[in-house]
C-alpha positions in Angstrom: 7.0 21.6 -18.1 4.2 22.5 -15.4 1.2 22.9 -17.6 2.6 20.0 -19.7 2.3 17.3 -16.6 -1.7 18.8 -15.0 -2.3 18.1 -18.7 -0.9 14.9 -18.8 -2.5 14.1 -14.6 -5.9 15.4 -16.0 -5.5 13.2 -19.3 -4.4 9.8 -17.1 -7.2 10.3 -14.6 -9.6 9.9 -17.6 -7.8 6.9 -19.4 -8.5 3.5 -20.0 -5.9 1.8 -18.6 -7.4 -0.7 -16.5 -6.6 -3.4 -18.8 -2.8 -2.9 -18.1 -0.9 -3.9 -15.1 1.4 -0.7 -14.2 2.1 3.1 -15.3 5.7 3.8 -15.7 6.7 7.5 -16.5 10.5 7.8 -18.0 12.4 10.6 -18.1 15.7 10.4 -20.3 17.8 13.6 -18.6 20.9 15.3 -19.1 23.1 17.0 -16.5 23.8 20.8 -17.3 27.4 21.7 -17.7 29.1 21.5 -14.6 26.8 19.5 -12.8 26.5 15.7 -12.2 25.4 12.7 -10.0 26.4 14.8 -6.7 23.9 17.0 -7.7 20.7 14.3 -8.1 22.1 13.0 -4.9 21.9 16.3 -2.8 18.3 16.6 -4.6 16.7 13.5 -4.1 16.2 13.3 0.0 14.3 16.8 -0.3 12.2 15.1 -3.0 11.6 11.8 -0.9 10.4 14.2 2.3 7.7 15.4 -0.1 6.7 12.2 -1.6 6.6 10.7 2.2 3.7 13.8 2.9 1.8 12.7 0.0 -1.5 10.5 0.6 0.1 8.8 -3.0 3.1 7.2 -1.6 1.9 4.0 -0.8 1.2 4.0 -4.6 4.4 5.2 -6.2 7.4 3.5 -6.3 10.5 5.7 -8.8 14.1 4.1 -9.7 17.2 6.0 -11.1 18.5 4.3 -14.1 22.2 5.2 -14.6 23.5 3.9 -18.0 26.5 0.7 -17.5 27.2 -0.1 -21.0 25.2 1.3 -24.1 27.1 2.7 -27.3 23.5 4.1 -28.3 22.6 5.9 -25.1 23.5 9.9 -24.9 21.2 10.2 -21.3 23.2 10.9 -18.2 20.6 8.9 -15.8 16.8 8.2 -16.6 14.2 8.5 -13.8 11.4 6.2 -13.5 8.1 6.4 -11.5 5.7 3.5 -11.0 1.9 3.6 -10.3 -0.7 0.5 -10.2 -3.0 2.5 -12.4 -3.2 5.7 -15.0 -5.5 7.2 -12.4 -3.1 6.5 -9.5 -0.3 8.2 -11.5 -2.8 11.2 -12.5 -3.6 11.8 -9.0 -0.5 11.7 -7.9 1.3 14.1 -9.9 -1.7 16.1 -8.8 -1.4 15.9 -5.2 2.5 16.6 -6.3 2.0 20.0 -7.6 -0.8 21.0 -5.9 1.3 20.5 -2.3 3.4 23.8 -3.4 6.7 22.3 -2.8 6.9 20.0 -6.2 6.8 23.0 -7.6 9.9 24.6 -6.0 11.2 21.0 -6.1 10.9 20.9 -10.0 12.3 24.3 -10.1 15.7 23.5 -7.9 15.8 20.4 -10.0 15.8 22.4 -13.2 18.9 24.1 -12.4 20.8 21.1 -12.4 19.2 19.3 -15.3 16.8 18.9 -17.9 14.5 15.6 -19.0 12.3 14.7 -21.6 9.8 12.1 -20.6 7.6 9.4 -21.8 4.7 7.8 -20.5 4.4 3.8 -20.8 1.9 1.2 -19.9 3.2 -2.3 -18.9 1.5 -5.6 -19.2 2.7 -8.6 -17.6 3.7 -11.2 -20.3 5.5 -13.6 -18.0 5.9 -14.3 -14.0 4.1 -13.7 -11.0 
């Protein structure tokens, strides 16, 4: 999963997506038997602390999506991260794994989890 996102960092530093308004990286994940929300919600202030040492944060904003209603849906919660730009989210996840502790962070997470992700450009078609 590690070499997979400096791959993915390296490739959004380098692409063209200046044209579009935002980067949003999804991750569709599962909770591992015997685990649930509890779990993401013990996680997620250790992962803030990092984020809040990061020169990035005042780039990055990330939602948890927790399904309400859909027949179609077999995610427990998605994550979402948002950047202005694909160099902004390439950076980032740089700084993020080159700090030492997204590394341990993704590992502790792993143990509770597991995601598969998407990357997504967004233009705005409609408001302000």
């Amino acid at each position: 999963m590690r070499i997979a996102r400096v791959i993915l960092a390296l490739a959004l530093v380098a692409a063209p997506g200046a044209a579009f308004a935002d980067v949003h990286e999804f991750f569709g994940c599962k909770f591992k038997e015997g685990h649930g929300m509890a779990d993401l919600d013990k996680w997620l202030p250790k992962w803030r602390a990092v984020i809040d040492g990061l020169k990035f944060k005042d780039q990055f904003s990330a939602e948890v999506l927790t399904p309400q209603y859909d027949t179609a849906n077999t995610q427990d919660f998605f994550f979402m991260g948002t950047t202005p730009s694909a160099s902004a989210m390439g950076s980032g996840l740089s700084e993020y794994f080159e700090a030492g502790a997204g590394n341990a962070l993704e590992a502790e997470f792993s143990k509770f989890a597991t995601c598969t992700g998407s990357l997504w450009w967004a233009r705005k078609v409609y408001g302000k």
